[in-house]
C-alpha positions in Angstrom: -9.7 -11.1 -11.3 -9.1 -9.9 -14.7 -8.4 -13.4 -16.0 -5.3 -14.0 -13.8 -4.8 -17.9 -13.3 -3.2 -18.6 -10.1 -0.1 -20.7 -9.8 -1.1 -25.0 -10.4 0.5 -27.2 -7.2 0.7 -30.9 -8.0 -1.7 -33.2 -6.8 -2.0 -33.8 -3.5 -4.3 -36.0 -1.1 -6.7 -33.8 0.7 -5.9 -30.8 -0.9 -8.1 -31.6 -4.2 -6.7 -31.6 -8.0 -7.7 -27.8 -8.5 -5.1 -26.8 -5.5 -3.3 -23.4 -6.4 -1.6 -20.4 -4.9 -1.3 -16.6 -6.2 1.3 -14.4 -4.9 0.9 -10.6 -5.5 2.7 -7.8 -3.6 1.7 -3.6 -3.9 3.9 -0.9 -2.7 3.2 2.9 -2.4 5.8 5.5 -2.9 8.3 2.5 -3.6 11.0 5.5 -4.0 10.3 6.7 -0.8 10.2 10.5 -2.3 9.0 13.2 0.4 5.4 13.4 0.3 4.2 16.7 2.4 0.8 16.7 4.4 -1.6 19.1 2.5 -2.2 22.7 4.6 -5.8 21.9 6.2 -8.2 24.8 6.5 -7.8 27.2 10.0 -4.3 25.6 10.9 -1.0 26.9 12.0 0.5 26.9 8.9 -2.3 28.7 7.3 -3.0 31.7 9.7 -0.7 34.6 9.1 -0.1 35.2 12.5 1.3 31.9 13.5 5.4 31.6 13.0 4.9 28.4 11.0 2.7 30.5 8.4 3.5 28.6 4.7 5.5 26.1 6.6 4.6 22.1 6.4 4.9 20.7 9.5 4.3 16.9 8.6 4.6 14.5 6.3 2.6 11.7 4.4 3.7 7.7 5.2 7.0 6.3 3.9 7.8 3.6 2.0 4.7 0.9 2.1 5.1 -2.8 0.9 2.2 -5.1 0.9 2.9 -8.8 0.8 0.0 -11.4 0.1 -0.8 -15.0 -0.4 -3.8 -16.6 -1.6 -4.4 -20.7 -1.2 -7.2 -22.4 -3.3 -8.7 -25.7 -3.0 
């Protein structure tokens, strides 16, 4: 992983003496900025005789935040 060393815990019984937990967390569009859905071939908003003609309709996802937690023995 890039040479990343997880986090050391102390010594425990059972759990062994190379124990050790990574935390990491990812977010996408972390500014939650507008993000509109790209006009797809043949749709409304493409054919000229639809009222929606050059209009976006939709949007991409929001705000994502990804949380996760990794435990080695």
């Amino acid at each position: 992983m890039g040479g990343h060393v997880p986090a050391r815990l102390p010594t425990a019984a059972g759990i062994g003496n190379n124990a050790g937990l990574e935390i990491r967390a990812n977010a996408f569009n972390l500014f939650n900025s507008l993000n509109l859905s790209p006009f797809l071939f043949n749709s409304g908003s493409t054919q000229i005789e639809n009222a929606d003609f050059g209009r976006a309709t939709s949007a991409l996802a929001g705000r994502v935040i990804e949380l996760q937690a990794r435990f080695s023995f």
